[in-house]
Structure formats: structure tokens, C-alpha cells
C-alpha positions in Angstrom: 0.0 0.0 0.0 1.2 3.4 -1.1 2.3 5.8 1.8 0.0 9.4 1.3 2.3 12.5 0.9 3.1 15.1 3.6 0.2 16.9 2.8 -2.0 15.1 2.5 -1.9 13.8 6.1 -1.7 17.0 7.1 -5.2 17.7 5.7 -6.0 14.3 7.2 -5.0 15.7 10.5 -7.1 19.1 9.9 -10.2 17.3 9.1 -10.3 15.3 12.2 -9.4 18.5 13.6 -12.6 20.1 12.0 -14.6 17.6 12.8 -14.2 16.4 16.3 -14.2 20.5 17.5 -17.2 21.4 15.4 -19.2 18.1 17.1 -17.7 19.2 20.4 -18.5 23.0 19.9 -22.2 21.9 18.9 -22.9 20.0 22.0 -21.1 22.5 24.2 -23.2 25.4 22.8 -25.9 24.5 20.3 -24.9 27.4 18.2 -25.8 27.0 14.7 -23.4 29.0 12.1 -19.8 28.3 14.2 -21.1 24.5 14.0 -21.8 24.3 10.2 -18.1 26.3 9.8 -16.3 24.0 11.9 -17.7 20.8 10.2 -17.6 22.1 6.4 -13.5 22.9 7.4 -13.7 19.3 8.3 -15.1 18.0 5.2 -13.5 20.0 3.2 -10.2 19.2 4.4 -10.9 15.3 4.1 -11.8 15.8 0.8 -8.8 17.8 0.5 -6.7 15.0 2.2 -8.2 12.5 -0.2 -7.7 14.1 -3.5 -3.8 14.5 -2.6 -3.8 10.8 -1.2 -5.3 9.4 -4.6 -2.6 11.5 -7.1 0.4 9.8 -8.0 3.6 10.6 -6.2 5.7 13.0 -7.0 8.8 11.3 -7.4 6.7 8.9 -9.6 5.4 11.7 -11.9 9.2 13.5 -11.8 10.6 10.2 -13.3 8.1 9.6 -15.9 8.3 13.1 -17.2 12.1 12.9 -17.1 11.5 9.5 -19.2 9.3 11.4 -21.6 6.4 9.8 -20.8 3.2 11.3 -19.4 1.4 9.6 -16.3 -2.3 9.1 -16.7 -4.2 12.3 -15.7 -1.5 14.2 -15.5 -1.4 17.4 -16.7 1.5 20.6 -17.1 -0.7 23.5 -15.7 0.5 27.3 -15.7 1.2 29.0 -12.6 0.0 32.6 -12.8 2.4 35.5 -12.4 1.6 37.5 -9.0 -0.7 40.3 -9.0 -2.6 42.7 -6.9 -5.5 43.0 -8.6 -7.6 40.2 -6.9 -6.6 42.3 -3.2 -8.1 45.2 -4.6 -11.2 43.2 -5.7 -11.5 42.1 -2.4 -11.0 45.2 -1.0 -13.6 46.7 -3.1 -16.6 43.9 -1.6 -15.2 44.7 1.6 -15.8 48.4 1.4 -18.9 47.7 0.0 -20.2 45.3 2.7 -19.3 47.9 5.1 -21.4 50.2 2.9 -24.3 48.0 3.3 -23.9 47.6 7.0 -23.3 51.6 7.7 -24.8 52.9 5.2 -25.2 54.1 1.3 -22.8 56.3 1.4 -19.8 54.1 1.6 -21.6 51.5 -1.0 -20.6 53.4 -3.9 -16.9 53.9 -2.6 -16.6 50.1 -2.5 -18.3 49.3 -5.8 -15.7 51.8 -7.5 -12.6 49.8 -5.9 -14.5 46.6 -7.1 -14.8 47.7 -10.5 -11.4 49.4 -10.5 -9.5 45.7 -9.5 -11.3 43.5 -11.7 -10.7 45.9 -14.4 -6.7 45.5 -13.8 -7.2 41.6 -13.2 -9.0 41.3 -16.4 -5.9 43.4 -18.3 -3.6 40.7 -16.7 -5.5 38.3 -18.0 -5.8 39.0 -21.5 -2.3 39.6 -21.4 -1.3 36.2 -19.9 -3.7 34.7 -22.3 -1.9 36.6 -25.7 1.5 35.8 -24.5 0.8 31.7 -23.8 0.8 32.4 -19.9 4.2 34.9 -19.9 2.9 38.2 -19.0 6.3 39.9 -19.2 6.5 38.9 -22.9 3.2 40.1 -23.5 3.9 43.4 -22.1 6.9 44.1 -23.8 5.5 43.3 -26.9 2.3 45.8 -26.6 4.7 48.5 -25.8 6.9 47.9 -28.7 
């Protein structure tokens, strides 16, 4: 039997976590909403645990590439570059949550910063997308 990776019994360990204080915290205080967070961070860290237990090693994967074959269901996914944009986003819904809590006044505020980060996130990503996933390239190549 196949030993699961580092992380994924970590994630084991964080379900069990999940779960046993969200039964305990029910039965200690019958409180709805902290309940239903503390067992959906338990369920979702055991599916979590299991989709990194049921992938193939790495080492396994690392050899087979370096052989120039592919293993089944693998596949070579782009990591995107950094970017600020989806902070701003966020910071926008924030501000605007708070607009809806204090008042309208604020709402429009937040709405603007919304609006002002996903227009930057969407720029990113039309430049990731023209370049193949290299924004630098991309970049260089509009300002040229």
C-alpha cells in the first residue's frame, strides 16, 4: 500500500481537527453557524486529504516526465504570475459590505474599488492569455 504524501496527512490531521471540534462545539453550545463552519472545514479538508492521497507521487510523476512519458491524468498547468489586482477586488466587496452595513454612502466607494480591480485583473489576464501564460513577454510586446 502506497504511503500518502506530507500533505496530504496533514489535511487528514485538519479534518479530524474540524470535525471532532465542530461536534464538540455543537454539544457545548448548540450554536448554529460556528457548527456548520467548523464541520464544512472538516469536510473539506478530508476531501482535501483525499484528492492529494489518490494523485500519483511525486517522485513517480518527476521520473516519468524525465522519461518522456506522461502519467495518466497528469497534466503541465501554468502558474500565474503575481498580482494585486484580486486584493483590490477584495478590498472593493469589503468596502462595500461595510457600505451595506453603515450605510449608502460608503456603498458606492466600494463598488468603484470593485470595479477598478477586476478591471486591472481582467488586463492581466488578456495579457497572460496573448502571451501563452508569460505576461512579461506580452507586455513588452504591446509596448513595442
Amino acid at each position: 500500500m502506497r504511503h500518502p504524501s506530507d500533505e496530504a496527512v496533514l489535511f487528514g490531521r485538519l479534518a479530524i481537527f474540524g470535525l471532532v471540534v465542530g461536534v464538540a462545539y455543537w454539544f457545548l453550545t448548540y450554536e448554529t453557524a460556528g457548527t456548520v463552519l467548523l464541520i464544512g472545514f472538516g469536510v473539506a479538508s478530508t476531501v482535501a486529504s483525499i484528492s492529494l492521497w489518490s494523485k500519483p507521487p511525486r517522485s513517480a510523476v518527476e521520473a516519468s516526465l524525465r522519461s518522456g512519458t506522461v502519467p495518466p491524468g497528469w497534466r503541465d498547468e501554468r502558474i500565474p504570475a503575481p498580482a494585486f489586482a484580486p486584493v483590490i477586488v477584495g478590498a472593493g466587496v469589503a468596502i462595500s459590505a461595510l457600505g451595506l452595513a453603515l450605510g449608502p454612502l460608503i456603498l458606492p466607494v466600494g463598488i468603484v474599488v470593485a470595479l477598478i480591480g477586476a478591471r486591472y485583473w481582467l488586463e492581466a489576464a488578456i495579457l497572460e492569455a496573448e502571451a501563452g501564460g508569460d505576461t512579461r513577454q506580452a507586455a513588452e510586446e504591446r509596448e513595442e
